[in-house]
C-alpha positions as CSV (number, residue, x, y, z in Angstrom):
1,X,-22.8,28.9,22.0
2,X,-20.7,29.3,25.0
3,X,-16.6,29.9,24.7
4,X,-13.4,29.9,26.5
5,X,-10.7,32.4,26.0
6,X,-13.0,33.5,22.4
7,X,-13.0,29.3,21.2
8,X,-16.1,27.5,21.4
9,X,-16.5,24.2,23.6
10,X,-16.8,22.0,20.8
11,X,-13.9,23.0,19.5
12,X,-12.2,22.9,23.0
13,X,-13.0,19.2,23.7
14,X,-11.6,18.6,19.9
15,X,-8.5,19.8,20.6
16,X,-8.7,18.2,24.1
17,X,-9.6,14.9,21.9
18,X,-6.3,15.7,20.0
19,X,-4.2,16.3,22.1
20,X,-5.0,12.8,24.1
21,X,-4.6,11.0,20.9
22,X,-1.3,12.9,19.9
23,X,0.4,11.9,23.9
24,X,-1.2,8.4,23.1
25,X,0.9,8.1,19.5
26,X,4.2,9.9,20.9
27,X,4.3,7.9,24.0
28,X,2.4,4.2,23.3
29,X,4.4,4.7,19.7
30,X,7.8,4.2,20.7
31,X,7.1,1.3,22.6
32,X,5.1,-0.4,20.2
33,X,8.2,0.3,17.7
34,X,10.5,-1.2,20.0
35,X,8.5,-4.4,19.7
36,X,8.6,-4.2,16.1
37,X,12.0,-4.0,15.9
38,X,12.2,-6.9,18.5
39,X,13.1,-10.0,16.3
40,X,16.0,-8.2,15.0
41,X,17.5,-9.2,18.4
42,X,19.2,-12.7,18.1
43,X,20.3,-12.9,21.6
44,X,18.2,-13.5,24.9
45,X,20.0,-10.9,26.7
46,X,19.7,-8.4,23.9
47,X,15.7,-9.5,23.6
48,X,15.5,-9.1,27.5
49,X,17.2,-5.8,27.4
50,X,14.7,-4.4,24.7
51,X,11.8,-5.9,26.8
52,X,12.9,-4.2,30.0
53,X,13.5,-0.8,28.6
54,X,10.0,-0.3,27.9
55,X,9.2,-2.3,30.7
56,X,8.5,0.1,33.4
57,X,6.3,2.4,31.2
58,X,4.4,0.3,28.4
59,X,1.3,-0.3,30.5
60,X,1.1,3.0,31.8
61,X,1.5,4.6,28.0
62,X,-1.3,2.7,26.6
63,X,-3.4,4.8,29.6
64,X,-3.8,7.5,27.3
65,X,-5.2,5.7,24.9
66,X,-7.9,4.5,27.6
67,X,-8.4,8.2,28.1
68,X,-8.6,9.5,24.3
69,X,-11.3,6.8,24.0
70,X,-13.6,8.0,27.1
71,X,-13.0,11.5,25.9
72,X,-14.1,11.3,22.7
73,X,-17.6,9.2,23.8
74,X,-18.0,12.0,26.3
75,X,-17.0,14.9,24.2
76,X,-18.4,13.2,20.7
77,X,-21.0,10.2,21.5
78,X,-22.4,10.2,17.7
79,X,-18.7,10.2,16.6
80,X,-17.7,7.0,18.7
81,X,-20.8,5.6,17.8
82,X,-20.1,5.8,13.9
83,X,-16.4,5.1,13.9
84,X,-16.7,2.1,16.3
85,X,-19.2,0.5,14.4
86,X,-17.6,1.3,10.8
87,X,-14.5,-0.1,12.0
88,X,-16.2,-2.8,14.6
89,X,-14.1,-5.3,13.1
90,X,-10.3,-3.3,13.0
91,X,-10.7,-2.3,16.5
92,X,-11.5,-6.0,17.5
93,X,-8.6,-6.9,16.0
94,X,-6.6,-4.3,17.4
95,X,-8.2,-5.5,20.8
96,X,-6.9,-8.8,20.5
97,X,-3.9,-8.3,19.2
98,X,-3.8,-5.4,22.2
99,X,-4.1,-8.1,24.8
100,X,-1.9,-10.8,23.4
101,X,1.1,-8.2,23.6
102,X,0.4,-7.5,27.0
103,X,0.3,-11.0,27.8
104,X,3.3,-11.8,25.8
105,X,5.5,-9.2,27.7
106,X,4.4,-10.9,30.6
107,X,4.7,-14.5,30.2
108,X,7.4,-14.4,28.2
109,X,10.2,-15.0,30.9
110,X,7.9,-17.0,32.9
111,X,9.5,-20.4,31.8
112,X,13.3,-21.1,30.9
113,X,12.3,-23.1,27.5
114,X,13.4,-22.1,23.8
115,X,10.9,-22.7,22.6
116,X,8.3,-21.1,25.0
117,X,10.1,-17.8,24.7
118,X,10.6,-17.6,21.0
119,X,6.5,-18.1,20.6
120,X,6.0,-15.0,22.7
121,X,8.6,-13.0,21.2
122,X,7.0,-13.8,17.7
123,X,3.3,-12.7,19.3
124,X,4.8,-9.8,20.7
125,X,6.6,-8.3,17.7
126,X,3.8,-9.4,15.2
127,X,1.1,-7.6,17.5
128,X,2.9,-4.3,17.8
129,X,3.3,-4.1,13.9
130,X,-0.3,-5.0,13.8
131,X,-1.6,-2.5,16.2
132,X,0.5,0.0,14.5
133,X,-0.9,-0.4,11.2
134,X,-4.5,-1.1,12.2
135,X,-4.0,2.6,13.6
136,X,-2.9,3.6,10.5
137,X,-5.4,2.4,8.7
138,X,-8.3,4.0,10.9
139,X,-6.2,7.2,10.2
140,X,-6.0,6.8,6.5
141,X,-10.2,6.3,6.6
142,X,-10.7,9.1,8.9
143,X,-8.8,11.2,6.5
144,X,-10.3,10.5,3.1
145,X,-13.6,9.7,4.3
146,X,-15.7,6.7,4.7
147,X,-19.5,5.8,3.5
148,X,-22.0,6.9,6.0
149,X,-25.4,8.0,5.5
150,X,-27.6,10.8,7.3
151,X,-28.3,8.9,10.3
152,X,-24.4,8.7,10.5
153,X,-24.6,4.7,9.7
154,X,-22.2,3.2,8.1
155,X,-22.6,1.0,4.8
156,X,-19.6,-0.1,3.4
157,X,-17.7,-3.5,4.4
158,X,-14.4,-4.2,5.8
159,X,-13.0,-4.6,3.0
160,X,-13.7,-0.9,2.0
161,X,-11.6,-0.2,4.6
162,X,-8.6,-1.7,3.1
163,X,-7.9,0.7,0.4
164,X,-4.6,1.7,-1.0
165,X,-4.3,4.8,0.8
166,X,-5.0,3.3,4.0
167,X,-3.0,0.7,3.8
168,X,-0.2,3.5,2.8
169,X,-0.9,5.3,5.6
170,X,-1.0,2.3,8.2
171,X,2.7,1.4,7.0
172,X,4.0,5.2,7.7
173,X,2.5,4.8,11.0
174,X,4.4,1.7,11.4
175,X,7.7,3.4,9.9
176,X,7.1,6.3,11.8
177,X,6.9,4.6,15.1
178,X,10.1,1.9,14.0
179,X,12.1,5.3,14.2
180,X,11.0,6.4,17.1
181,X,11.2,2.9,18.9
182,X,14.8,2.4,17.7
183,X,15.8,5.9,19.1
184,X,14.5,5.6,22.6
185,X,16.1,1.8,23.0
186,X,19.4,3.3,21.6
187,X,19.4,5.6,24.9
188,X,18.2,2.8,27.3
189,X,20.8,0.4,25.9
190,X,24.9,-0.5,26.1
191,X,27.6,-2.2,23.9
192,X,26.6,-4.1,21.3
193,X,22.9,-3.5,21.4
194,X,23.4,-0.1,21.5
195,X,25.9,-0.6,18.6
196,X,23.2,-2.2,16.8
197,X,20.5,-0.2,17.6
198,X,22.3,2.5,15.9
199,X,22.4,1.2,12.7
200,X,18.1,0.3,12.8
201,X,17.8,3.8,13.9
202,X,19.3,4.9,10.6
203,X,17.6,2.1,8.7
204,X,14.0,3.0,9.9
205,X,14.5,6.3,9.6
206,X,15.4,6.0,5.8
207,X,12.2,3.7,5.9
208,X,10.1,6.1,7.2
209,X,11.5,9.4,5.1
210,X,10.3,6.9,1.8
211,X,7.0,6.1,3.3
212,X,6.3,9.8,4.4
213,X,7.0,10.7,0.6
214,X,5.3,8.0,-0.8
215,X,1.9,8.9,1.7
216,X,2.2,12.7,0.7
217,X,2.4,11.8,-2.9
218,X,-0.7,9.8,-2.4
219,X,-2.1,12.4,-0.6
220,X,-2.1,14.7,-3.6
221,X,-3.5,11.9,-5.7
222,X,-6.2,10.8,-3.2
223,X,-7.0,13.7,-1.6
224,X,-6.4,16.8,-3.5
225,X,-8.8,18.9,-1.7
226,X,-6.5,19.0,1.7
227,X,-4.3,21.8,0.0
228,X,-7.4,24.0,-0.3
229,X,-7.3,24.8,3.5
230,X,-3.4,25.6,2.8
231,X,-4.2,27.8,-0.1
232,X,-6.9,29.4,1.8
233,X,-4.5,30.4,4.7
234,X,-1.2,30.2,3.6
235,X,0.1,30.7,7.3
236,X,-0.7,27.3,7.6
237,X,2.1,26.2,5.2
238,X,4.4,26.3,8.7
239,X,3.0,23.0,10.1
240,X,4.4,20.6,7.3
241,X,7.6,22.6,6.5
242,X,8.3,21.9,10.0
243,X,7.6,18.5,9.9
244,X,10.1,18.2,6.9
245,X,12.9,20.1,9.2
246,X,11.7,17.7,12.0
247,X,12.1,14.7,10.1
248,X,15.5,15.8,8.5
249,X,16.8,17.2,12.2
250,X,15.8,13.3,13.5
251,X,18.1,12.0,10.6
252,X,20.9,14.6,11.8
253,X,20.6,13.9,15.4
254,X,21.1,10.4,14.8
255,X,23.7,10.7,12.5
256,X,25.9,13.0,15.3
257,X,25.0,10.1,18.1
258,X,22.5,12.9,20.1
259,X,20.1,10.9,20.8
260,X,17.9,12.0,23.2
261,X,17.4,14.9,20.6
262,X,17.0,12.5,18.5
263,X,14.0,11.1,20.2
264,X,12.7,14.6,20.8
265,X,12.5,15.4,17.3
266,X,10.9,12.2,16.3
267,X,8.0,12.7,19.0
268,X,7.5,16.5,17.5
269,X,7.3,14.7,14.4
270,X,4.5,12.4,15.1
271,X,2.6,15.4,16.8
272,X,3.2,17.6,13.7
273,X,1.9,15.0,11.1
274,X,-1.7,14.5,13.7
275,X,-1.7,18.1,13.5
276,X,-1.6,18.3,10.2
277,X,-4.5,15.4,9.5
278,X,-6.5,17.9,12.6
279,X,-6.1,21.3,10.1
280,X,-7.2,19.0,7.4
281,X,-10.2,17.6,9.2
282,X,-11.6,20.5,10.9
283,X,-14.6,21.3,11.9
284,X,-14.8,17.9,10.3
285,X,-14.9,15.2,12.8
286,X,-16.3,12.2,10.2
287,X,-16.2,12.4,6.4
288,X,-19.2,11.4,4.9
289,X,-17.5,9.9,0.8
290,X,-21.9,9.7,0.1
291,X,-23.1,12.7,0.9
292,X,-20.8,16.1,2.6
293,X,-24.1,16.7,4.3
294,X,-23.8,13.7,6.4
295,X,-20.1,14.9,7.7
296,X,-20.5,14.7,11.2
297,X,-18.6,18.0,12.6
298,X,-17.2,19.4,15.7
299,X,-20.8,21.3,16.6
300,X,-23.6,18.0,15.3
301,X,-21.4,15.5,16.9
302,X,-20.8,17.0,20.4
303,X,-22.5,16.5,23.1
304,X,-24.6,19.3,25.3
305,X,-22.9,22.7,26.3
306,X,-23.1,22.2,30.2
307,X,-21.8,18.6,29.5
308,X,-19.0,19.9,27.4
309,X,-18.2,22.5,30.1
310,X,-18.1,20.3,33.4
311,X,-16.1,18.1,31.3
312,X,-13.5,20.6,30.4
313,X,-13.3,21.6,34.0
314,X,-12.7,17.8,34.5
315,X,-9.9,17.4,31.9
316,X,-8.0,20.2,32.7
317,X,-7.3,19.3,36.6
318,X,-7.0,15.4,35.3
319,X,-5.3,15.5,31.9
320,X,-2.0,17.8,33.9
321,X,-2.1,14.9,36.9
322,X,-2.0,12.2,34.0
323,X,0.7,14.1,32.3
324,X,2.7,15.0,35.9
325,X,2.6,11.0,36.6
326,X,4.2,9.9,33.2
327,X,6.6,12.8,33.2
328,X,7.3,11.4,37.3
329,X,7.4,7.6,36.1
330,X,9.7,8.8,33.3
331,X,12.4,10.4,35.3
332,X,12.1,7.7,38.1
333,X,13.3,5.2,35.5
334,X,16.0,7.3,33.4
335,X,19.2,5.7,32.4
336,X,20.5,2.5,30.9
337,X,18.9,-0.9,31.8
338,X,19.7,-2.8,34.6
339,X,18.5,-5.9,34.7
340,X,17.8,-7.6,38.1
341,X,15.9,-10.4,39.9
342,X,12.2,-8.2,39.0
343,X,13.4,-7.7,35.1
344,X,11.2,-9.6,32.5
């Protein structure tokens, strides 16, 4: 098997896979918390203000997403073909819901009537909280398995996939990203938004410290065999103590009004918790609950070694251009919110 810098290429393109997901989650996740959060706003200009703060990056947030998805049917084609048709019916939902955001954002200042705006702010928040959880709940199945046979079909339902530690999992994802929404409009927004914004930054922060305790507890309930790895290598106990300091530093931050910190520290967070869920799963890819001979790993899931090569080749010159352009479109629009004749 052929290796870069002593690591395989399967296990390359998984971290490659990873990393996508984890940009996808940090950047897509603030945004989609923002809309969340967004029927909290009473006032059109404080609903207009929200809208345009995420404005100039949403679209181009969600292309990592686009990316993580072509990666992993590249890197992992039996993986994509198992998890997309175990969850066929989630993602279809999250694909609908997906587009009626986008058109919601859109259309929403289109026309001047009540009651015309209030319809798409009520699509647009509901369909971030839905995406968010429908990604939690993927997350939650990934992690504690799901029932797939040796030809890596699956055969439960849908409603298999709604377990309790799922569902768990899909509303830390949506605390998590509440947080990390409110912090990021806090340091886009002025006056009494930003006044306000203060206070859900504290709130959804003390909802997503509760859910994060209430997932690990369910964790050790659900899934007591993820502390084995720990135990095994107890170097590895770094990665959630730093989450904890992560997660208490975002509470600090916030408290002392330093808030790009702030924002920071809650994107470390969310990398540090996919980290976490990677140590878990690895060289796990797919957890077979039927059989642990039907796992589908790293190495029977990947595709050739020449393929898996030229593609690295590929993602390292694309993945830093990707990464260069959002860091670009970032700092082009830094600052508060100005709103203008082009603002939604």
């Amino acid at each position: 098997m052929e290796t870069f810098l002593g690591i395989d290429y399967p296990t390359w393109w998984f971290l490659v896979v990873g990393a996508v997901f984890t940009g996808y989650a940090i950047l897509d996740g603030f945004d989609l918390g923002a809309g969340a959060l967004h029927l909290f706003f009473n006032k059109e200009e404080s609903r207009r203000t929200a809208l345009n703060a995420i404005g100039p990056v949403w679209d181009g947030n969600e292309v990592w997403l686009v990316i993580g998805g072509g990666a992993l049917f590249a890197g992992f084609p039996e993986v994509y073909a198992t998890i997309f048709s175990a969850f066929y019916i989630p993602f279809m939902l999250f694909l609908t819901v997906l587009i009626l955001r986008a058109i919601a954002i859109e259309f929403r200042s289109k026309e001047p009537m009540l009651w015309w705006r209030k319809t798409w702010d009520i699509i647009y928040s509901v369909a971030s909280i839905l995406i968010a959880v429908l990604l939690g709940i993927v997350l939650g199945n990934v992690m504690q398995g799901i029932p797939i046979n040796k030809d890596f079909e699956y055969e439960g339902g849908f409603l298999n996939l709604l377990n309790p530690y799922a569902l768990i999992t899909g509303v830390t994802v949506l605390a998590l990203f509440m947080m990390h929404g409110a912090t990021y409009l806090i340091m886009k927004t002025e006056n009494r938004l930003h006044t306000k914004l203060r206070v859900l930054a504290k709130n959804t922060s003390r909802f997503f410290v509760i859910s994060y305790v209430t997932l690990t507890m369910a964790t050790l309930i659900y899934l007591p065999q993820t502390a084995d790895k720990f135990r095994a290598n107890p170097w590895l106990f770094i990665v959630p103590v730093l989450t904890v300091l992560t997660i208490i530093n975002t509470r600090r931050l916030l408290e002392k009004g330093v808030f790009f910190k702030a924002f920071l520290s809650s994107a470390l967070t969310s990398a540090l918790l996919l980290i976490t869920v990677t140590i878990n799963l690895f060289p796990n890819i797919v957890i077979s609950t039927i059989d642990p001979a039907f796992n589908i790993t790293v190495y029977n899931g990947a595709s050739s070694q020449k393929s898996l090569g030229i593609m690295l080749t590929i993602a390292a010159i694309g993945v830093p251009i990707v990464a260069a352009y959002t860091i670009f479109v970032f700092w082009t629009f830094r600052g508060k919110v100005k709103m203008d004749e082009t603002s939604y």
